[in-house]
TORRODO-937703 format. One record per atom (N, C-alpha, C): residue number from 1; residue in one letter; chain; x, y, z. Coordinates in steps of 0.1 Angstrom, whole numbers, plus 5000, padded with zeros to 4 digits. Example, Ala and Ser with C-alpha at 12.3 -4.5 7.8 and 13.67 -1.06 7.14 Angstrom:
# TORRODO-937703
SEVO   seq   type   mol     xx     yy     zz
SEVO     1      A     A   5132   4943   5078
SEVO     1      A     A   5123   4955   5078
SEVO     1      A     A   5132   4967   5078
SEVO     2      S     A   5128   4978   5071
SEVO     2      S     A   5137   4989   5071
SEVO     2      S     A   5129   5000   5079
END
This chain:
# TORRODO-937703
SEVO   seq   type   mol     xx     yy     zz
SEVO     1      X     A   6376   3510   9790
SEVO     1      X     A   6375   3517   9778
SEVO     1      X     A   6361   3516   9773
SEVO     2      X     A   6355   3525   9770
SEVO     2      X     A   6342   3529   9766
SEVO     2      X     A   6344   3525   9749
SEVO     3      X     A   6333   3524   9742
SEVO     3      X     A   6329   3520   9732
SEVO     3      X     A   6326   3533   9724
SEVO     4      X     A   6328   3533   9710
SEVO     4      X     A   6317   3550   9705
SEVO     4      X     A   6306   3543   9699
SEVO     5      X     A   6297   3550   9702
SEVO     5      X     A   6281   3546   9702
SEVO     5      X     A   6284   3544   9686
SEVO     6      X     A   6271   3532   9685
SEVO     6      X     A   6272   3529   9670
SEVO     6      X     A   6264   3535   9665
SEVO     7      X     A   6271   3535   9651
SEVO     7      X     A   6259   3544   9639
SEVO     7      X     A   6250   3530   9638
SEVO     8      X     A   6237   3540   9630
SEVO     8      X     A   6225   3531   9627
SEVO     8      X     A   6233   3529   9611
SEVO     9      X     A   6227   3515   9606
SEVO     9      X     A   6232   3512   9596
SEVO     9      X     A   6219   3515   9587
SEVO    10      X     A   6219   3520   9575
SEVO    10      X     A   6214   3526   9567
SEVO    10      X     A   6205   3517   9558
SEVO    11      X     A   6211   3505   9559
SEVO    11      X     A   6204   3493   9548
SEVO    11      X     A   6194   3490   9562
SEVO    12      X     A   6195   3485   9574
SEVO    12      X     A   6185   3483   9583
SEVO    12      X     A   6178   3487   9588
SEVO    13      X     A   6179   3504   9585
SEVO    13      X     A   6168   3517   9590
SEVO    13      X     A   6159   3514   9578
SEVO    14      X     A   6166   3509   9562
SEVO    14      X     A   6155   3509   9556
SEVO    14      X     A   6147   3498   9549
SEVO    15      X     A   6151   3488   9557
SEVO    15      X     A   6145   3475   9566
SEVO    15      X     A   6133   3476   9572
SEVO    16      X     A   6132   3480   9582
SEVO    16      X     A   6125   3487   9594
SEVO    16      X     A   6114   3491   9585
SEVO    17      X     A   6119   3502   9576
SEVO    17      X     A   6106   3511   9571
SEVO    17      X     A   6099   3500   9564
SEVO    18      X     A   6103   3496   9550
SEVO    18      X     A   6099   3486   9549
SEVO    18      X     A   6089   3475   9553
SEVO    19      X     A   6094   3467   9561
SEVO    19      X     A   6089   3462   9574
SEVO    19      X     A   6073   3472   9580
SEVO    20      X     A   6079   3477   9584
SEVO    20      X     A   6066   3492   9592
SEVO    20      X     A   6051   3489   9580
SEVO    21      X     A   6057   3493   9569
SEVO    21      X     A   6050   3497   9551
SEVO    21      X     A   6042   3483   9550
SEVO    22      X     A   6047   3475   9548
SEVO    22      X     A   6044   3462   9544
SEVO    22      X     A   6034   3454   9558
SEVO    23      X     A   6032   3458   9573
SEVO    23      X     A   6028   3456   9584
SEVO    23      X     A   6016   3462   9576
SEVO    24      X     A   6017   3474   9572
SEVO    24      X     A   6002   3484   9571
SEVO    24      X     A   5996   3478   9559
SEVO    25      X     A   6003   3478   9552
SEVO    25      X     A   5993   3469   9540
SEVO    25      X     A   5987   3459   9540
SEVO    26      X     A   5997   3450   9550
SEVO    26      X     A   5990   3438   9555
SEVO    26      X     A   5977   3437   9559
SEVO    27      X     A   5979   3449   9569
SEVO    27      X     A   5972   3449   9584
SEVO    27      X     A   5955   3452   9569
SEVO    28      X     A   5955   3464   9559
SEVO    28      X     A   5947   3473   9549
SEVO    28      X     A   5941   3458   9541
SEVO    29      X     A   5949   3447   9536
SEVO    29      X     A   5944   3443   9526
SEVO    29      X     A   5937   3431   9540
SEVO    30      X     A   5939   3430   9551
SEVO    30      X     A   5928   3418   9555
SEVO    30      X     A   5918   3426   9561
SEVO    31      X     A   5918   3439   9563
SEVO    31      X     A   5908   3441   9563
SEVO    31      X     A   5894   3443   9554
SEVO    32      X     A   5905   3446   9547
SEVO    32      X     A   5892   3444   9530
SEVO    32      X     A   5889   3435   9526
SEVO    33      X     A   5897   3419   9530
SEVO    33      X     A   5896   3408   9525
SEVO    33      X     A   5882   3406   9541
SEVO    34      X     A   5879   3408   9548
SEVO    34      X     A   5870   3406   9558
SEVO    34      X     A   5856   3412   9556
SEVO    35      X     A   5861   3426   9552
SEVO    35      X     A   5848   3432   9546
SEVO    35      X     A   5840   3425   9534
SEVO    36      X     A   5849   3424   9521
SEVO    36      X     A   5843   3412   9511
SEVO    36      X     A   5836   3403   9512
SEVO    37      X     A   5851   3398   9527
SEVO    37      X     A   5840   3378   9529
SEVO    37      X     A   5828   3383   9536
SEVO    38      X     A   5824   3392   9543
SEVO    38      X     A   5809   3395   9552
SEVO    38      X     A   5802   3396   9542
SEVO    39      X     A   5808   3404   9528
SEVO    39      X     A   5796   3412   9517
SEVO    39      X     A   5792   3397   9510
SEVO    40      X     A   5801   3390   9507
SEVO    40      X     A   5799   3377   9502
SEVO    40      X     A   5789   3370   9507
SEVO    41      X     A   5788   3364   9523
SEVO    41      X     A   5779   3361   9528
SEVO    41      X     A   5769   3367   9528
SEVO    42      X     A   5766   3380   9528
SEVO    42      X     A   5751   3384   9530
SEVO    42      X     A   5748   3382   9514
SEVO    43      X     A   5755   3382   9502
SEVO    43      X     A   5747   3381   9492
SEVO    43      X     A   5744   3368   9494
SEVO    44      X     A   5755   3356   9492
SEVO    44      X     A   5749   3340   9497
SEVO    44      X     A   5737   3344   9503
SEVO    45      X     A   5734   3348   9513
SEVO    45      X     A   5722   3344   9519
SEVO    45      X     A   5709   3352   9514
SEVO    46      X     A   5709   3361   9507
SEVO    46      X     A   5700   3368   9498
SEVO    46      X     A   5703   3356   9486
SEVO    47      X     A   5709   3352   9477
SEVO    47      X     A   5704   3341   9470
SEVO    47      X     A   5695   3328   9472
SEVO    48      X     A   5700   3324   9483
SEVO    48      X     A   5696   3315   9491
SEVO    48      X     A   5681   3319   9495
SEVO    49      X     A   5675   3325   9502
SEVO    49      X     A   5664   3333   9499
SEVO    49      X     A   5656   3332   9487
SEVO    50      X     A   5662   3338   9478
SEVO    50      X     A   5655   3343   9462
SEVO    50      X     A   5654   3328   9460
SEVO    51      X     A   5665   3322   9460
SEVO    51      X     A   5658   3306   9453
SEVO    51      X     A   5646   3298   9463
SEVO    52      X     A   5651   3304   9478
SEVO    52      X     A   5637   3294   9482
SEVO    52      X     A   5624   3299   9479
SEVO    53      X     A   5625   3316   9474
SEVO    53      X     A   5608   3316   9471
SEVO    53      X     A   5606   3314   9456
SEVO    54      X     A   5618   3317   9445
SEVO    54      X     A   5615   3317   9433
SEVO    54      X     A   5609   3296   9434
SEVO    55      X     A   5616   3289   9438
SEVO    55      X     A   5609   3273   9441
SEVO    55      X     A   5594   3273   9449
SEVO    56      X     A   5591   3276   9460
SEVO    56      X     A   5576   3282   9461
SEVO    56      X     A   5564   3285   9452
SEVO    57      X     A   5569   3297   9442
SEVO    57      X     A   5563   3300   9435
SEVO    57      X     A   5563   3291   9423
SEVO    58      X     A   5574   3284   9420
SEVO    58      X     A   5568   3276   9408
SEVO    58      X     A   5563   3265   9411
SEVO    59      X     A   5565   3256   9424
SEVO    59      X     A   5554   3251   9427
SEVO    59      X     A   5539   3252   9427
SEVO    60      X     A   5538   3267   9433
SEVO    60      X     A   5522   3273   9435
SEVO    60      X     A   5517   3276   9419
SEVO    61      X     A   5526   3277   9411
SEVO    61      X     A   5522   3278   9390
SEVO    61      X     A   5519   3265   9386
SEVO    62      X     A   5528   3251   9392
SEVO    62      X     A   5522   3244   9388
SEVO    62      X     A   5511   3238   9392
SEVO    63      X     A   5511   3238   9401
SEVO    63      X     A   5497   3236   9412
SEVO    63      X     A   5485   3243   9410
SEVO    64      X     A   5485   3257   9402
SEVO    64      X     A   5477   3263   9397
SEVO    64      X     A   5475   3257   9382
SEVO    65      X     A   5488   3253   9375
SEVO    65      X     A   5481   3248   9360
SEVO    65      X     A   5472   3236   9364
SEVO    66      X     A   5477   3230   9368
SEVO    66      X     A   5472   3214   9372
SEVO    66      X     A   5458   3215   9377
SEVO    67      X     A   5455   3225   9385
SEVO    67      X     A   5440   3227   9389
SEVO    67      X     A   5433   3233   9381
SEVO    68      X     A   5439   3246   9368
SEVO    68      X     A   5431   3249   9358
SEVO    68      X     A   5430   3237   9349
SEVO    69      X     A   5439   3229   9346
SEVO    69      X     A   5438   3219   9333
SEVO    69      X     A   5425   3210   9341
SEVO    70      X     A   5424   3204   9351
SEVO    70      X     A   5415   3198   9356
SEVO    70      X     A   5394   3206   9352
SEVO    71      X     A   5400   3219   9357
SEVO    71      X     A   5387   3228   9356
SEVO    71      X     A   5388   3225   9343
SEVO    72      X     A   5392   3228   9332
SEVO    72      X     A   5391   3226   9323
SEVO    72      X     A   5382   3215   9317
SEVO    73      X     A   5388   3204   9319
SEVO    73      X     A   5383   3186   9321
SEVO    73      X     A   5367   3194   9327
SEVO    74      X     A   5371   3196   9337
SEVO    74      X     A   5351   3192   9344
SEVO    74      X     A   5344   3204   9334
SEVO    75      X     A   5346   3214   9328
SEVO    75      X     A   5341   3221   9322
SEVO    75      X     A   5335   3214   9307
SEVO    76      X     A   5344   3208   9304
SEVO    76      X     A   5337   3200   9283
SEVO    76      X     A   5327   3189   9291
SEVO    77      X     A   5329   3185   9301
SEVO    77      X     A   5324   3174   9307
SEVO    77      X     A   5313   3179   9313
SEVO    78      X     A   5310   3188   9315
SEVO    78      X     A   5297   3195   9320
SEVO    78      X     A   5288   3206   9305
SEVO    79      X     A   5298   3206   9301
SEVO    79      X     A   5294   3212   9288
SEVO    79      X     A   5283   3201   9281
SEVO    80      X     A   5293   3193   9278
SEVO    80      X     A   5288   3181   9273
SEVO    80      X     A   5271   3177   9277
SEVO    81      X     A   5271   3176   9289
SEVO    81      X     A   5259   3169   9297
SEVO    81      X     A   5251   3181   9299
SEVO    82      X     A   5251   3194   9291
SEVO    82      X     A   5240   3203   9294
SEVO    82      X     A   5237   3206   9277
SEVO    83      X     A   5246   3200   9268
SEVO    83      X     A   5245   3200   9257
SEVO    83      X     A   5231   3194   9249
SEVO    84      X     A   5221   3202   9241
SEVO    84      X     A   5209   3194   9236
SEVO    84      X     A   5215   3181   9227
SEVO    85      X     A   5207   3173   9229
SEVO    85      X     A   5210   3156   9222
SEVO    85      X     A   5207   3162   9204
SEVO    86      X     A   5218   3158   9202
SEVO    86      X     A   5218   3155   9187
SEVO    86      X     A   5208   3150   9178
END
């Protein structure tokens, strides 16, 4: 005795879709979440950058005050000694 072919049941075809729908969004939101984390890292390392030279440079300002305030010093101090005696 043969069987009659079964019907597709209607709650599990829309299962399936479901299923299918939710695969693609999956699949949509990690790829965005991938693109992000890359965009993320390249800013990290563009900050990481900016601070190592904005540190550079304010080393090289203080290193510059420090050598004007000095000129300064030898300057009254040479002033001084070319200055006519009182």
């Amino acid at each position: 005795m043969s069987w009659p072919p079964r019907r597709a049941n209607p709650d599990a075809l829309k299962l399936k879709q479901d299923i299918s729908a939710l695969q693609s969004t999956l699949m949509r939101v990690r790829m965005e979440l991938n693109t992000k984390s890359n965009y993320v890292a390249g800013l990290e390392m563009v900050v990481r950058e900016r601070m190592t030279k904005i540190d550079s440079l304010r080393e090289t300002i203080d290193r510059l005050r420090e050598q004007n305030q000095q000129l300064g010093l030898e300057n009254h101090v040479l002033t001084a000694m070319l200055a006519p005696p009182k």
